[in-house]
C-alpha positions as CSV (number, residue, x, y, z in Angstrom):
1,X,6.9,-7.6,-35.6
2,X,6.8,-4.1,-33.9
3,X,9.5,-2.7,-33.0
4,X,11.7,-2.9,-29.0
5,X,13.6,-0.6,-27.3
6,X,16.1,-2.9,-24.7
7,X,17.2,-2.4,-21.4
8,X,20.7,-3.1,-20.0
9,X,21.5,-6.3,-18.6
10,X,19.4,-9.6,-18.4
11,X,20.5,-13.4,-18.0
12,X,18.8,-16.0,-20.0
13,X,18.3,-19.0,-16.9
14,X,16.6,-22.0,-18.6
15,X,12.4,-21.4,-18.9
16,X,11.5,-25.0,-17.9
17,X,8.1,-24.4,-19.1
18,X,7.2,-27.1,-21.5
19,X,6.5,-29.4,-18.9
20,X,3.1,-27.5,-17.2
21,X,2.0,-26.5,-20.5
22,X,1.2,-29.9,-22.2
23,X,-2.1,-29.7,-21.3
24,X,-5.2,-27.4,-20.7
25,X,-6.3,-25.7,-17.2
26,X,-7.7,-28.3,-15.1
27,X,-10.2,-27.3,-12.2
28,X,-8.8,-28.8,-8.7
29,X,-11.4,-30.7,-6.8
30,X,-13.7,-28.6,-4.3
31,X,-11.4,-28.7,-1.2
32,X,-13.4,-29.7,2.1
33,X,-11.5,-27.1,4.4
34,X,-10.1,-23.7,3.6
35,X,-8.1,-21.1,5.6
36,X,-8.0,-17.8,3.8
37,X,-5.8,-15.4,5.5
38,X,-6.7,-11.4,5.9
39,X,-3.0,-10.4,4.3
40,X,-3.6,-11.7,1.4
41,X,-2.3,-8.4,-0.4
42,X,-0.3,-5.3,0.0
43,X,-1.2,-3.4,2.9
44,X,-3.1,-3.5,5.9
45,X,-5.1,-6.8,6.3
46,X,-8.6,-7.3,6.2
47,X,-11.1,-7.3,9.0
48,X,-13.4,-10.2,9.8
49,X,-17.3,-9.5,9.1
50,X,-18.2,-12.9,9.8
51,X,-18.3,-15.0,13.1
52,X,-17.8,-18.2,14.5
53,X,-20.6,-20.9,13.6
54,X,-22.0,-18.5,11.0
55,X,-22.7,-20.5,7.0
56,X,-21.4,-18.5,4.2
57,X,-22.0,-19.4,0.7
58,X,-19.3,-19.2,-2.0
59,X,-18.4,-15.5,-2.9
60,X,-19.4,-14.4,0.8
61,X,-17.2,-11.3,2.1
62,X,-15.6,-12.7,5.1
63,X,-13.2,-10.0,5.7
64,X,-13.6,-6.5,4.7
65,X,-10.8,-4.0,4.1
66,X,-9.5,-2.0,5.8
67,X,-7.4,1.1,5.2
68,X,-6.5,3.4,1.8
69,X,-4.6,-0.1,0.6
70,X,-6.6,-3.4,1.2
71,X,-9.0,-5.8,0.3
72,X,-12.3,-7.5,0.7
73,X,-11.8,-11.6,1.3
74,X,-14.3,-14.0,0.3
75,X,-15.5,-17.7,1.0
76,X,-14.3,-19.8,-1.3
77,X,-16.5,-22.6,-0.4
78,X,-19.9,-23.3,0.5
79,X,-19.8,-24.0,4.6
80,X,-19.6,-23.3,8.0
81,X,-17.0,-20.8,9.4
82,X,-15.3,-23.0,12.0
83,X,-12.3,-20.8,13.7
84,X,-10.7,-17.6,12.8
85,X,-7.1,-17.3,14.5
86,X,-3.6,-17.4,14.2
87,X,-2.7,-19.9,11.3
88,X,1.2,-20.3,9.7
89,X,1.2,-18.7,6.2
90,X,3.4,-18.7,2.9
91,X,6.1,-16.6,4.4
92,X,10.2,-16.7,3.9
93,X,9.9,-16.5,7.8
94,X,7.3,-18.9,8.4
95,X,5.0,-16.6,10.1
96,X,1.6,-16.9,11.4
97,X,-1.4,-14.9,10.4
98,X,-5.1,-14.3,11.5
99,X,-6.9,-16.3,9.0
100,X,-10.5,-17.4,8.6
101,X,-11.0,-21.6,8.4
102,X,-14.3,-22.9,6.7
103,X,-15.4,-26.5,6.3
104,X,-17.8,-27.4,4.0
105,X,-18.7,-30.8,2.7
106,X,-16.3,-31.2,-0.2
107,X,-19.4,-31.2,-2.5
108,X,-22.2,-28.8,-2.2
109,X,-21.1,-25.1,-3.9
110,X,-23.5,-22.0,-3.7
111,X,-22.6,-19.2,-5.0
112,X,-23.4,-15.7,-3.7
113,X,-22.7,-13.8,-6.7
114,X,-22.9,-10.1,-7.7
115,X,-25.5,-8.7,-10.1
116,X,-24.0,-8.7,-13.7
117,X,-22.5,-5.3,-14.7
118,X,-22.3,-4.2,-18.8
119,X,-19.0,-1.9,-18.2
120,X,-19.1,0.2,-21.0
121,X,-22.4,1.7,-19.8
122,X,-21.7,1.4,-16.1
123,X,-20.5,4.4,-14.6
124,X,-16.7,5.1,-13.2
125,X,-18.2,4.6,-9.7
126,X,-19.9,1.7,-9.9
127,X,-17.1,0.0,-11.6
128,X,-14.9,1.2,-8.8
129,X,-17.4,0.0,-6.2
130,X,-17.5,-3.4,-7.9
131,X,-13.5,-3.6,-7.9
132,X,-13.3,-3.0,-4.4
133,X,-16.6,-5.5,-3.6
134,X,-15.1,-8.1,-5.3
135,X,-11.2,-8.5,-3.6
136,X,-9.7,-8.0,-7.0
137,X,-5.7,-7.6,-6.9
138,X,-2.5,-8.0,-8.5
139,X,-2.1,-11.9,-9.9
140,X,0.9,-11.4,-10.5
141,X,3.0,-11.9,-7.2
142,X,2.8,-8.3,-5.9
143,X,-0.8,-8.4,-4.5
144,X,-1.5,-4.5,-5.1
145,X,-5.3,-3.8,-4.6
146,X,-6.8,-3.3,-8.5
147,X,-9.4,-1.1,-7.1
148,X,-6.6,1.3,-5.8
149,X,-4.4,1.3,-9.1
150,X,-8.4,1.5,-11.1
151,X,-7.9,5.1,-9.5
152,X,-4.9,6.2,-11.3
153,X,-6.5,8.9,-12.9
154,X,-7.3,11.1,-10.0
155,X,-3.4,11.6,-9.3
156,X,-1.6,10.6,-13.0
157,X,-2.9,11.0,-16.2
158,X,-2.2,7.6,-17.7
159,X,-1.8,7.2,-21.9
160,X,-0.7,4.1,-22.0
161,X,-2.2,0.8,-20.9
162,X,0.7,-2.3,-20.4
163,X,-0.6,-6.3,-20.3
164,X,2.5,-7.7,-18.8
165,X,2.3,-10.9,-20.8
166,X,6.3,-11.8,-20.1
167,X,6.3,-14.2,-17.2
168,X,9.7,-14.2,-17.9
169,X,10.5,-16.5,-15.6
170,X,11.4,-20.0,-15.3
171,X,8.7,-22.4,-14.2
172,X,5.8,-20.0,-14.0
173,X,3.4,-20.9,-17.2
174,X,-0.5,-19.6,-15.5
175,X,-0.4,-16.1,-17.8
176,X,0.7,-18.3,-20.8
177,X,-1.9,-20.6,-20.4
178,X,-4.7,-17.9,-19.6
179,X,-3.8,-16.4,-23.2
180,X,-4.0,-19.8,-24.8
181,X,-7.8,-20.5,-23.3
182,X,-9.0,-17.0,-22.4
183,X,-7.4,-14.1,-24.9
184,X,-10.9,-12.9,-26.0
185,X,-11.8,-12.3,-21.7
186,X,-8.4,-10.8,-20.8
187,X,-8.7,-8.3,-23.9
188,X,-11.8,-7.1,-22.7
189,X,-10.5,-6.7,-19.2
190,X,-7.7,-4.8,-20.5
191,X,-10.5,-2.6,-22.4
192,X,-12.2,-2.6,-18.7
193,X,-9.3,-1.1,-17.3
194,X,-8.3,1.4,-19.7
195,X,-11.8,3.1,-19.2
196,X,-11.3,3.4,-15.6
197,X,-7.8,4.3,-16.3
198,X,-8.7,7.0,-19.2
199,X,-5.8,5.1,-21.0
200,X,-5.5,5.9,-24.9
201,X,-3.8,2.8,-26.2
202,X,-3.2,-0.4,-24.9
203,X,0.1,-2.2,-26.1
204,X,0.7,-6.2,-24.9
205,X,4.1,-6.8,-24.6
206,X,5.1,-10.8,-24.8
207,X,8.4,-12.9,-24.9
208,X,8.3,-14.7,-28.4
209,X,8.6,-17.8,-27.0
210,X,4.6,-18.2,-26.2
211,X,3.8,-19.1,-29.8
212,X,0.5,-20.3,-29.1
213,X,-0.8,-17.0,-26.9
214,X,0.7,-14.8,-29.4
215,X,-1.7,-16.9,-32.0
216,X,-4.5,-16.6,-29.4
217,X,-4.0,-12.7,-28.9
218,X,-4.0,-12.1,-33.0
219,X,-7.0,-13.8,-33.0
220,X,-8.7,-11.9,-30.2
221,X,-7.2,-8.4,-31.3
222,X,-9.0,-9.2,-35.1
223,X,-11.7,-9.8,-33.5
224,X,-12.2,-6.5,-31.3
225,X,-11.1,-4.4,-34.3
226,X,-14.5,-2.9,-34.5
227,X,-13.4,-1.5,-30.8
228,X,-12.1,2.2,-30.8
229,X,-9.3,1.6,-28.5
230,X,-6.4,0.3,-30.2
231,X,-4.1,-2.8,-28.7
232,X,-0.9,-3.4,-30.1
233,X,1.3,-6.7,-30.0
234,X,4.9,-6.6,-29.5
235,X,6.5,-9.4,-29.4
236,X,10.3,-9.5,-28.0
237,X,13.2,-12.0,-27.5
238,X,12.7,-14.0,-24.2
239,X,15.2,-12.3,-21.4
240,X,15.2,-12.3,-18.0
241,X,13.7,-10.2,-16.3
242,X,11.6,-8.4,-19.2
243,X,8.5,-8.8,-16.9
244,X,9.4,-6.0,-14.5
245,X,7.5,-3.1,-15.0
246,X,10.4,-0.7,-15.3
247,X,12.3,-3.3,-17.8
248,X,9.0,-3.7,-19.8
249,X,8.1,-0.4,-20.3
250,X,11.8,0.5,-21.2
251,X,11.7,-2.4,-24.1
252,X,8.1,-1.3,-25.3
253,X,7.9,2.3,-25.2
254,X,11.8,3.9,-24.6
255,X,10.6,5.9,-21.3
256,X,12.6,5.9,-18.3
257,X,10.7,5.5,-14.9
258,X,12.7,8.0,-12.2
259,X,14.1,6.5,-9.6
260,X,11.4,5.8,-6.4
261,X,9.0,6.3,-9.2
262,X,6.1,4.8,-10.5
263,X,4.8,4.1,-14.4
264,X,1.8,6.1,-13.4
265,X,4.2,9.2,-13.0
266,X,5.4,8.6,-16.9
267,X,1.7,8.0,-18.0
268,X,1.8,3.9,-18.1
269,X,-0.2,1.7,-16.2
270,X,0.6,-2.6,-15.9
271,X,-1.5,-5.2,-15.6
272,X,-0.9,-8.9,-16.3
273,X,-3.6,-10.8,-18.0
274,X,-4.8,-12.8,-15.0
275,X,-5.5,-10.2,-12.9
276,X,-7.4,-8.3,-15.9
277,X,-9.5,-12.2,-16.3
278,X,-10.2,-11.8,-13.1
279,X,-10.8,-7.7,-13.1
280,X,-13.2,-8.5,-16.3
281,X,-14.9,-11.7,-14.6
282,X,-15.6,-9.7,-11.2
283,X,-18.0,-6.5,-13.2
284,X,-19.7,-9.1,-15.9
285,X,-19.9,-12.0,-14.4
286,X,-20.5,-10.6,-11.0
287,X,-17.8,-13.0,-9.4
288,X,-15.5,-12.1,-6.7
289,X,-11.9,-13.1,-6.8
290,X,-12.4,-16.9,-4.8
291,X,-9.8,-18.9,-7.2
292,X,-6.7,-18.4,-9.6
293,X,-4.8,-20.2,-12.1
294,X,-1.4,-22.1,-10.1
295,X,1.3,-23.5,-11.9
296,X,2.0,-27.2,-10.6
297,X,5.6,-28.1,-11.6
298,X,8.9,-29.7,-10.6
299,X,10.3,-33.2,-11.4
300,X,9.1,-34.2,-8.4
301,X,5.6,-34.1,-9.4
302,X,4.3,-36.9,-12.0
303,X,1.8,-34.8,-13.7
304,X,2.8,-31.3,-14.0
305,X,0.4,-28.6,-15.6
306,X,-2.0,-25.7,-14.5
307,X,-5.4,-26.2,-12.3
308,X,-8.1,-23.3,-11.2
309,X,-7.8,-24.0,-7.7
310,X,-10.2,-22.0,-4.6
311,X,-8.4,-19.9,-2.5
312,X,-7.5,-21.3,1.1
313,X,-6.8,-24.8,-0.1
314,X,-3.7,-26.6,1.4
315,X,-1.0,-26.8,-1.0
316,X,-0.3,-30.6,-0.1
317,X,-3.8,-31.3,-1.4
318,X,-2.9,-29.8,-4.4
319,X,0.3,-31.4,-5.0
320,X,-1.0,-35.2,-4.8
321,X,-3.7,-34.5,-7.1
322,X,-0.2,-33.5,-9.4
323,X,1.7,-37.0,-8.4
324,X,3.4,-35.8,-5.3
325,X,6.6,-37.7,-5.0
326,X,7.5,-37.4,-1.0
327,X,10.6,-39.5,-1.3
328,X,12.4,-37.0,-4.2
329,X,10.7,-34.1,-3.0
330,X,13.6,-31.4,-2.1
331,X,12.5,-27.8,-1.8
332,X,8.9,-26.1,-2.2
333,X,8.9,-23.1,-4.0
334,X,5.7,-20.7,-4.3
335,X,6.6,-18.2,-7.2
336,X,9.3,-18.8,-9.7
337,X,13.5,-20.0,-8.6
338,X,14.4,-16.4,-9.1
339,X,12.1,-14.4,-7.0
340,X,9.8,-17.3,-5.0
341,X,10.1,-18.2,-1.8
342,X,11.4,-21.3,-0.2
343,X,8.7,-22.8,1.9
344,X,9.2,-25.2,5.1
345,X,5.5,-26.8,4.9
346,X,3.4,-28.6,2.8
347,X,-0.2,-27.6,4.6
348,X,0.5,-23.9,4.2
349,X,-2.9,-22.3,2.3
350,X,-3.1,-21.2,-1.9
351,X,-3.3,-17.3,-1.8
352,X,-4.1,-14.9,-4.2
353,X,-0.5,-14.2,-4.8
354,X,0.3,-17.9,-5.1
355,X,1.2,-18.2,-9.1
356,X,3.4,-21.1,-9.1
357,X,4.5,-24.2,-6.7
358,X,7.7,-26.2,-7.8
359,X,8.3,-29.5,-6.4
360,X,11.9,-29.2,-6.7
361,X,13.8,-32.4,-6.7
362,X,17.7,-32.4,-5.2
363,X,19.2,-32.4,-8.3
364,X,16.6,-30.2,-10.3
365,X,17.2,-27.1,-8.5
366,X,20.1,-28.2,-5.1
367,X,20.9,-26.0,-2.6
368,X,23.5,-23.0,-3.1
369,X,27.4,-23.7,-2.5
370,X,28.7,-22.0,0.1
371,X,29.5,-18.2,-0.1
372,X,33.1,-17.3,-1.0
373,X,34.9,-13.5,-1.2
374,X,33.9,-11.4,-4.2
375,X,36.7,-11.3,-6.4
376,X,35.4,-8.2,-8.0
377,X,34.5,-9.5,-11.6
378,X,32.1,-7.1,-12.3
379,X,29.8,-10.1,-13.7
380,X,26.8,-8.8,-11.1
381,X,27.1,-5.2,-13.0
382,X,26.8,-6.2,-16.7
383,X,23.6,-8.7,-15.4
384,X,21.7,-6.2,-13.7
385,X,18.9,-5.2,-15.5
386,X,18.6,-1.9,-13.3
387,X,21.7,-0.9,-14.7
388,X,22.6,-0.3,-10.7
389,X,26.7,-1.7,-9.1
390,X,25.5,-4.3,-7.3
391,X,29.1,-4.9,-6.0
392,X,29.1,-1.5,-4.2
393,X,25.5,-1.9,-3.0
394,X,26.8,-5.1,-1.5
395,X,29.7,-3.7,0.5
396,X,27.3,-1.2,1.7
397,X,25.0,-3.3,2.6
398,X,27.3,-5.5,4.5
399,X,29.6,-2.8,6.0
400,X,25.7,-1.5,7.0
401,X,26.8,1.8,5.4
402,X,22.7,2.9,4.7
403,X,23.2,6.5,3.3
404,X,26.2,5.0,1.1
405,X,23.8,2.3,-0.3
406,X,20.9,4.9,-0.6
407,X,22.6,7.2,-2.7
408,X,23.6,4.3,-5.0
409,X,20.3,4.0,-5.6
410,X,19.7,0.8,-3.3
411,X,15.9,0.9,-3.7
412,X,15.6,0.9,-7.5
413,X,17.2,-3.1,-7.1
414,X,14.1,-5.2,-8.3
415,X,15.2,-8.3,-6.8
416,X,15.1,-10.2,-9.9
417,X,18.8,-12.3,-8.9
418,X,20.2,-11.7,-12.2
419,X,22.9,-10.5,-9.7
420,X,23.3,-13.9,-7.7
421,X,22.7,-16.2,-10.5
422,X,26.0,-14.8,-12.1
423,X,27.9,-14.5,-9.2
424,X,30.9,-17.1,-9.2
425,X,31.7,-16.3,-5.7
426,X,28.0,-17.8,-5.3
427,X,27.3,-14.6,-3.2
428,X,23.8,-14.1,-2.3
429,X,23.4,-10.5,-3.3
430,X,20.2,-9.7,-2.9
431,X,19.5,-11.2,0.1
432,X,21.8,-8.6,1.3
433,X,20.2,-6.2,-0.5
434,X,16.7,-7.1,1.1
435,X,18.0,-7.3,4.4
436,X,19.3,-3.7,4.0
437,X,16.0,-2.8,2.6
438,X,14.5,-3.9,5.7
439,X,16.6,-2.6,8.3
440,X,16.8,1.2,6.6
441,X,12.5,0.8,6.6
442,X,12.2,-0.4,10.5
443,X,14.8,2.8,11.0
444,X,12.8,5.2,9.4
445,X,9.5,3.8,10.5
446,X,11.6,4.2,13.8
447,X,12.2,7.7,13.3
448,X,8.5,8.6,12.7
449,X,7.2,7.1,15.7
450,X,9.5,9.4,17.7
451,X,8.5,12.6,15.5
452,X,4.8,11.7,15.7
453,X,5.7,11.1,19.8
454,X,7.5,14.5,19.7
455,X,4.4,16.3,17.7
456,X,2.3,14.8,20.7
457,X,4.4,16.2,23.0
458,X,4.8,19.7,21.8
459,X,0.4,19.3,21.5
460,X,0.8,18.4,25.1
461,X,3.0,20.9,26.2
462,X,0.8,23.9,24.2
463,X,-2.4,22.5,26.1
464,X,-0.9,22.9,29.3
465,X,0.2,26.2,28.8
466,X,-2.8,27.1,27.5
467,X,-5.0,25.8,30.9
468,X,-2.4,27.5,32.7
469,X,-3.0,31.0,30.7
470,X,-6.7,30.4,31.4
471,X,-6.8,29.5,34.9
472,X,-3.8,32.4,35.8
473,X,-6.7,34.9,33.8
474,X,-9.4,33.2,35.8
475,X,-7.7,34.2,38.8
476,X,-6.7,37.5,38.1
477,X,-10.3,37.9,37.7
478,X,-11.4,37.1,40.2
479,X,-8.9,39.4,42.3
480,X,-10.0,42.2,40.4
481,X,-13.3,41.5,41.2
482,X,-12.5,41.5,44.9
483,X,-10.8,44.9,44.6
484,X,-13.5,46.6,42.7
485,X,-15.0,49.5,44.6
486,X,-18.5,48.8,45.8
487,X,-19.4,51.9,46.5
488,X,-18.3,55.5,45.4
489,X,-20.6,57.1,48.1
490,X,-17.5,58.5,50.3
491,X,-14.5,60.3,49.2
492,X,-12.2,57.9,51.0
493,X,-14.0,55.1,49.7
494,X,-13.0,56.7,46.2
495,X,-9.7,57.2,47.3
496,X,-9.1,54.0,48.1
497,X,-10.8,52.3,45.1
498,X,-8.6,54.8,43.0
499,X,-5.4,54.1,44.6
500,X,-6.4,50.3,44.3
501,X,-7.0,50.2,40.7
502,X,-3.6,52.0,40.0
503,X,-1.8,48.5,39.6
504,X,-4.4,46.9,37.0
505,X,-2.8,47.9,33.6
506,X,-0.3,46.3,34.9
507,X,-2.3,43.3,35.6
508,X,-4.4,43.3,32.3
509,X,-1.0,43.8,30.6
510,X,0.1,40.6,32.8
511,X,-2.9,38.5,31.4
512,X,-2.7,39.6,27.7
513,X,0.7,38.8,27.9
514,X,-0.1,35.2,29.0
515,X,-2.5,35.1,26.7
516,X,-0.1,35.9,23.2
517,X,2.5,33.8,24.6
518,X,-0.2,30.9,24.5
519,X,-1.6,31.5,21.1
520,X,2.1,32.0,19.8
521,X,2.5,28.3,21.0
522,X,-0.7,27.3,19.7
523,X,0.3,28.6,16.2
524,X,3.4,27.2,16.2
525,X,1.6,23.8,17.1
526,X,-0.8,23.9,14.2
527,X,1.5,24.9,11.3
528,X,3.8,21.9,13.0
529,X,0.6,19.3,12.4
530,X,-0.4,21.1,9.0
531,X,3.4,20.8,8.1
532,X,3.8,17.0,8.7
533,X,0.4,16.3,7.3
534,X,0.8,17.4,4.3
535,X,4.4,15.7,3.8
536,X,2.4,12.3,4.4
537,X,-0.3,12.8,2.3
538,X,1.9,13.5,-0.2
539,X,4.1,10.9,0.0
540,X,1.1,9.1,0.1
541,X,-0.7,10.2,-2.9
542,X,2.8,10.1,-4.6
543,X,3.6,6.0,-3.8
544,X,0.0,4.8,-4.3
545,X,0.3,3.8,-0.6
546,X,1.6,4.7,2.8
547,X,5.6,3.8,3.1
548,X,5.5,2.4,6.3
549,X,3.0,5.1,7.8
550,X,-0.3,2.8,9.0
551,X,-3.9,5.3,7.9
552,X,-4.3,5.2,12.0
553,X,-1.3,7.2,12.3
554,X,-2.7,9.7,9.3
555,X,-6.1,9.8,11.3
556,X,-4.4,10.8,14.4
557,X,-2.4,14.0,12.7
558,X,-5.5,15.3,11.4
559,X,-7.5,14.5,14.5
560,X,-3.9,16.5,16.0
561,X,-4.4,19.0,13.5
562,X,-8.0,20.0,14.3
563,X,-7.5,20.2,18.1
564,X,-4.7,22.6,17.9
565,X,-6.4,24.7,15.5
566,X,-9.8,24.6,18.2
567,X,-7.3,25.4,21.1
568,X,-5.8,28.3,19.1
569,X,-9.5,29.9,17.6
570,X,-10.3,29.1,21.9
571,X,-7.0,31.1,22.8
572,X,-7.3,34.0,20.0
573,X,-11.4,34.1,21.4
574,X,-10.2,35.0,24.5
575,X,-7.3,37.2,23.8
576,X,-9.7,39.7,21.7
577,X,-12.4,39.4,24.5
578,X,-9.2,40.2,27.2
579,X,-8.1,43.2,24.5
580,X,-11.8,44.2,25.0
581,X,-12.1,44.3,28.5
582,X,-8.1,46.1,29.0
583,X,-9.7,48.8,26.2
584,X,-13.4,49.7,28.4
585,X,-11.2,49.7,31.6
586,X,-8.7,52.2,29.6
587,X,-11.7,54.4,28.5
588,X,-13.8,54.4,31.7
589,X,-14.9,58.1,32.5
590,X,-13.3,59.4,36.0
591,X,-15.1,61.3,38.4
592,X,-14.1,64.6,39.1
593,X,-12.3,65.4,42.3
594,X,-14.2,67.7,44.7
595,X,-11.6,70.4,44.9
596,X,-12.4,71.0,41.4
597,X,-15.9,70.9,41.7
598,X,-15.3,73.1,45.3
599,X,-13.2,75.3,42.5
600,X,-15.9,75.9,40.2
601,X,-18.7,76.9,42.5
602,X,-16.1,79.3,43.9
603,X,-15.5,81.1,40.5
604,X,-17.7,84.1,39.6
């Protein structure tokens, strides 16, 4: 066995896996109705590209993405597209979504599938495309586009690539199963993706009690030996929560991600093995993501296991194919007891994060005791596997002291619940933490919206001034066109214009003036926009994503940007053309006076 690093803290809750993994993946039955909501991963949801009344075979893109982080949905049955509208989704809130609903007859599938790819010889952009054609993301729970973490490369140069074989915890058995029927396939995705990800090693790190997967994997690595890329296996003791990223890559490889950070900024990249299946089955196969593997579980179910079930089909149809006990039916769970979420429904639609439903019975998994004072154990401190205080975080959070709980590093909390499962004041912790989370985002999402608002303002207020320089110049003009001399015939006439044109330095000096004051404002405006541009584009680049700034808002800053640097190349235009005309009028010949011609004729 290869040798692990460790990370501080862990709980060991029981794995309750043996029960879903007595038997192999079955495929659920061909569901007769769908919904398929447009938020089906992180970021901005997709857009509809289909309409009401319309057919659409299986593998159809329905909804295309939209944004720097999103993703293409697709039919996941044959059939007519009957509503798109506000439907309620798996939520902690019980929130609706815009979804897409398609009927079909239960029976007929068509598949509308994408020519085959060979992704060793395809090039980097047509895998890319292919990603991003296909609705491929992060099986895992998170969601994350895999087209937009395929792209690694262009920001972090990546060494290392992780298969997050873990699934530490409790419950959740689809990766386990996936490595028992389909090591070979999720190898070769992980080969897939380290090519796109210019990745020099791939290392599959796996909690030893997964016997059979770890049997599967040896089998798969011998086989691929003739392969160039070298996978490690590295087996570890099972402890919760060695599946996070940060935790894994601390066991496996002794790095440290920074805080805020990413594993792309230490050179590592994650991927569990079904989202590489799927990666791997979208380029060869051609097939876009329109099903996953769902763990069925819970004592309230009489046949626990793992099925292949189509996107868009209603959990409660699911469920009774499992032996759906209604009467010992307690809680719903999607996801795993630590991290899942409690849902109030049984119709709610399968979604591409949707990894595990537990049919929890009252006294399988009953509802917390009630909250009592924190008696300051320090038992939430030695579990954390972030090595954070958690009892510090949770005054601050609490007391709503932000900055306090930002500085104590609120934001690296993974939200595993080591924190809350040890607690014996039966405090929930993180859901303190999570609400603090929330409220310091809506504040600082709140405090762009007034800065952009201010930056449109100050854009505003630049324009103005600037219309006013030009019209005040326009006027001017047009006064000194009034007072030009029109003839220089008479010598009063040339008195006149002379004594006339005594006050226009004064007035070209009055419109330059206008004129630098404007293009002072309109500099200041554009190194504002460059200024705030370039902070969001990096933070941007830097996250993968846009922390709470929407690509509409980005598209508005440059389309800021440009127009104040057009009004100021308008502005400096006219101000050289105004220098121009000040400089002729300056050098205009005079005419001599007649007593100096009446002079000359005297002289001898």
């Amino acid at each position: 066995m290869a040798r692990a690093f460790d990370f501080p803290g862990g709980i060991h809750p029981p794995a309750r896996k043996a029960a879903s993994t007595q038997h192999r993946i079955a495929t659920a039955a061909l569901p007769r109705r769908v919904i398929l909501p447009l938020g089906q991963h992180a970021g901005q949801p997709a857009e509809p590209c289909v309409e009401v009344g319309q057919r659409v075979d299986t593998g159809t893109r329905v909804a295309k993405a939209q944004g720097l982080i999103s993703a293409d949905v697709h039919a996941s049955i044959t059939g007519e597209v009957v509503a798109i509208g506000s439907y309620p989704v798996p939520h902690p809130a019980g929130r609706e979504e815009t979804c897409i609903v398609i009927e079909g007859d239960g029976i007929r599938d068509d598949w509308a599938l994408l020519p085959s790819l060979d992704w060793r010889r395809a090039d980097h952009a047509t895998l890319h495309a292919r990603l991003d054609a296909s609705g491929v993301v992060g099986l895992g729970g998170a969601g994350f586009p895999t087209q937009v973490k395929a792209r690694v490369r262009e920001r972090n140069a990546i060494d290392t690539l992780i298969v997050n074989a873990a699934e530490c915890e409790p419950y959740i058995s689809a990766d386990d199963m996936a490595l028992r029927e389909h090591a070979a396939d999720v190898l070769e995705g992980a080969r897939l993706i380290a090519k796109l990800s210019g990745a020099q090693r791939i290392i599959i790190g796996i909690e030893d009690d997964k016997p059979e997967a770890i049997r599967a994997l040896e089998r798969g690595i011998a086989a691929g030996q003739a392969h160039p890329l070298p996978i490690s296996l590295k087996p570890f003791p099972a402890r919760y929560p060695s599946g996070g990223e940060k935790q894994l890559i601390k066991r496996l490889l002794d790095r440290e991600v920074p805080s805020r950070g990413l594993p792309a900024d230490i050179g590592v990249l994650c991927h569990n093995p079904g989202t590489l299946l799927a990666a791997l089955q979208a380029v060869r196969d051609g097939r876009p993501l329109v099903s996953r593997v769902i763990t069925l579980t819970g004592e309230a179910l009489a046949r626990p296991g793992n099925v292949e079930a189509r996107l868009g089909t209603p959990m409660n149809e699911l469920l009774a194919t499992a032996g759906l006990d209604d009467d010992r039916l307690a809680r719903l769970i999607m996801g795993g007891p630590m991290m899942g979420m409690e849902l109030s429904r049984l119709d709610l639609p399968v979604v591409k994060s949707s990894n595990c439903l537990i049919a929890a019975t009252l006294d399988e998994l009953p509802p917390p005791p009630a909250e009592q004072p924190c008696i300051r154990c320090g038992a939430c401190e030695d579990a954390c596997p972030a090595g954070l205080l958690p009892q510090q975080l949770y005054w601050f959070a609490r007391s709503r002291e932000h900055e306090k709980a930002e500085l104590f590093n609120l934001f690296d909390c993974i939200e595993c619940g080591a924190c809350s499962y040890v607690c014996p004041s039966h405090i929930p912790l993180v859901d303190y933490y999570r609400a603090a989370k929330s409220e310091i985002r809506a504040n600082a999402f709140e405090a762009r919206k007034a800065e952009h608002a201010k930056h449109r303002f100050e854009f505003r207020q630049a324009r103005i001034e600037r219309e006013a320089a030009e019209k005040e110049a326009r006027r001017q003009a047009r006064a000194q066109a009034a007072k030009r001399p029109t003839s220089m015939a008479a010598n009063s006439t040339t008195s006149a214009a002379e004594s006339t044109a005594q006050p226009q330095p004064a007035t070209a000096d009055a419109d330059l003036k206008s004129l630098r004051i404007a293009q002072a404002a309109a500099k200041a405006a554009v190194r504002k926009a460059e200024k705030v541009l370039a902070r969001v584009s990096q933070s941007t680049s830097h996250k993968g994503q846009p922390q709470g700034q929407s690509d509409g808002e980005i598209e508005d800053l440059e389309v800021q940007l440009a127009t104040a640097r057009e009004n100021l190349a308008a502005i400096e235009a006219r101000l050289a053309a105004a220098k121009d005309a000040a400089a002729g009028t300056t050098q205009a010949p005079t005419p001599p006076s007649r007593s100096a011609d009446t002079d000359q004729e005297r002289t001898p």
